[in-house]
N, C-alpha and C positions, 0 to 999 in steps of 0.2 A: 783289670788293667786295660787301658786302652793305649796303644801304639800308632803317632802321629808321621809318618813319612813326608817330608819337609824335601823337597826337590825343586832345584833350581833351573830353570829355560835351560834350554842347548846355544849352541855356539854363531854368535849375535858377530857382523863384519861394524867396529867402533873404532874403524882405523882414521885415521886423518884426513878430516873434511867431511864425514862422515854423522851427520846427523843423528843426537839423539832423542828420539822420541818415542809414543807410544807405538810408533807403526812398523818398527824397524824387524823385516821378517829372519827367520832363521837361516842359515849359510847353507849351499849344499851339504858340506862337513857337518854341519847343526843338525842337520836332517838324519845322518848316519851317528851321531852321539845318542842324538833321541831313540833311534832304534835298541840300541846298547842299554841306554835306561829303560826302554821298556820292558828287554828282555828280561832283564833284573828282576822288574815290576811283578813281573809275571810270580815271580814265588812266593810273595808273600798274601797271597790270599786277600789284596784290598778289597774292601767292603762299601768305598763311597769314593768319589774322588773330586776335591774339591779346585778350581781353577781362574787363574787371576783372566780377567777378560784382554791382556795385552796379547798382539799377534805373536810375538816370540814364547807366552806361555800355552797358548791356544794350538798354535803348532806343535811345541811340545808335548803337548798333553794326546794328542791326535794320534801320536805315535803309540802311545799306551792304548788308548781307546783302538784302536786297529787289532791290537795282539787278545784285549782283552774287551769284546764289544757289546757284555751284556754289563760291566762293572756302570751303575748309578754315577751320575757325574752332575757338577754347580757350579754356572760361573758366578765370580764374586768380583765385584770392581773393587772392595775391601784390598783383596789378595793385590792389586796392582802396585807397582814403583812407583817411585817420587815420580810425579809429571805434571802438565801445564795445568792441570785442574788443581793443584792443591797450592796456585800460585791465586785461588779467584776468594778477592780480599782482600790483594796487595795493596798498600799505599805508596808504594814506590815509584819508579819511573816503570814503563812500560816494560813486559817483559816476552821471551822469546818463550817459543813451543820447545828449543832445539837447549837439551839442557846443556850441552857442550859450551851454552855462552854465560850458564846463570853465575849469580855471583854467589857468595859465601850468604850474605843477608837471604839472596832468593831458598837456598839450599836450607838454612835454618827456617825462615818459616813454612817451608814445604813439607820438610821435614817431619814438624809440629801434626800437622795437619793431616799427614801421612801414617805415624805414631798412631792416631786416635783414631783412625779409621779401619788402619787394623788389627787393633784391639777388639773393637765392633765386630769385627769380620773372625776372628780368631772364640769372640763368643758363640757366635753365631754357629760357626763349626762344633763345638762345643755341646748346642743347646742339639743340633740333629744328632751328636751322639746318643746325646743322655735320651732325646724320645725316640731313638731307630733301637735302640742298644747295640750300638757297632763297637768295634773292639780294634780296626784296624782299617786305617785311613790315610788315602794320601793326601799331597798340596801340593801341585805347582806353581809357581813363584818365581820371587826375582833375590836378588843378594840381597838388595836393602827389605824388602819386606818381610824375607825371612829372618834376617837379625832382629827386626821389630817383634818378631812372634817369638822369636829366643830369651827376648828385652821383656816381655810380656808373662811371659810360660813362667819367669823367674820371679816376678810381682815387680819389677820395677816400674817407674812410675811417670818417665820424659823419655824424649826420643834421641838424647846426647848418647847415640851406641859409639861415637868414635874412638872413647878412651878403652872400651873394647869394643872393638868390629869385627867378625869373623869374614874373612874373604871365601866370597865361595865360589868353586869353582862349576866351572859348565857343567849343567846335571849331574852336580854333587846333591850326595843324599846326607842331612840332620833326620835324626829320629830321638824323637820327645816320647817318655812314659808318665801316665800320669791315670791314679785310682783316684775316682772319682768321691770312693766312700772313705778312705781315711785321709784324703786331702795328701797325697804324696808323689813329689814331681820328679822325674830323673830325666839327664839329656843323655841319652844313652851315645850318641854320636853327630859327630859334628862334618861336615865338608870331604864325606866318602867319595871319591870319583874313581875308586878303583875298575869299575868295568868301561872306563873309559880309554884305558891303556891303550886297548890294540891301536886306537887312532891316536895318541898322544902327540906322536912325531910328526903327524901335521898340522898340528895346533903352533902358529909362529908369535903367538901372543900372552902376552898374561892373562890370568882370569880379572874381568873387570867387575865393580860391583854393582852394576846397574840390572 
């Protein structure tokens, strides 16, 4: 069985007036969440850890790589959120880096575009299991691209996750099982933020799903 640990960036400032884009780095607060999930991180023995190349996963991940710094590590531009690259092929009118302005049209073909890249990327992790023989791996990520790898792990087949989206929250942990030889998937867990508690009370915000 191989055991897939699905972890979401730390705590991102997406307050009003507030750009969003690839660049947007993690809060002092984000900084002390990440601590918390790494400590976590630490127990379960990861064997590979695979990382979206946006500054708020990079950071995150940073925090794990500190606690544990001889763990093998991949940045994947796959693993990345909807962003202005997955806007190049519009036919539309001109569009902005700062997604906070896109429209519903921008958001659907990004989306699309978004869907099939990390699918690519979600094989790709897949194929250095099957030739490393790792058994337990992590990924950090974003909301949206880990529901695509949830949309995916299930055989679905488009990137319409909104009639189910899973909100996740800041460095919430999904954990995917999945035997490679009898073909059998399980989502063992979805949107765990349990060791995030101790700082909960300064969090003044929803989890958002970028």
């Amino acid at each position: 069985m191989v055991d897939v640990f699905l972890m979401r960036h730390s705590h991102v400032d997406y307050g009003p007036g507030v750009s969003i884009t690839e660049h947007n780095p993690l809060t002092p607060l984000g900084h002390r969440l990440a601590v918390l999930l790494a400590e976590r991180a630490m127990v379960w023995d990861l064997q590979h850890l695979f990382v979206s190349t946006m500054t708020r996963a990079r950071q995150t991940a940073e925090a794990i790589l500190q606690r544990i710094p001889d763990l093998p590590h991949t940045e994947m531009d796959g693993l990345r959120e909807t962003n202005a690259v997955d806007l190049v092929g519009w036919s539309g009118a001109p569009y902005d880096d700062d997604m906070r302005v896109w429209s519903q049209e921008h958001f659907d073909y990004a989306n699309r575009r978004m869907f099939d890249r990390v699918r690519q990327a979600w094989e790709a992790i897949q194929a250095t299991v099957a030739e490393q023989g790792l058994e337990r791996v992590g990924v950090v990520a974003h909301g949206g691209s880990i529901n695509m790898i949830l949309r995916v792990f299930q055989g679905m087949e488009n990137s319409d996750s909104w009639p189910c989206f899973f909100e996740i929250d800041w460095t919430a942990i999904s954990v995917v099982r999945y035997s490679p030889e009898w073909r059998r998937r399980y989502i063992l867990k979805v949107n765990d933020a349990t060791h995030a508690e101790p700082l909960r009370g300064l969090l003044d915000d929803s989890p958002r799903l970028e």
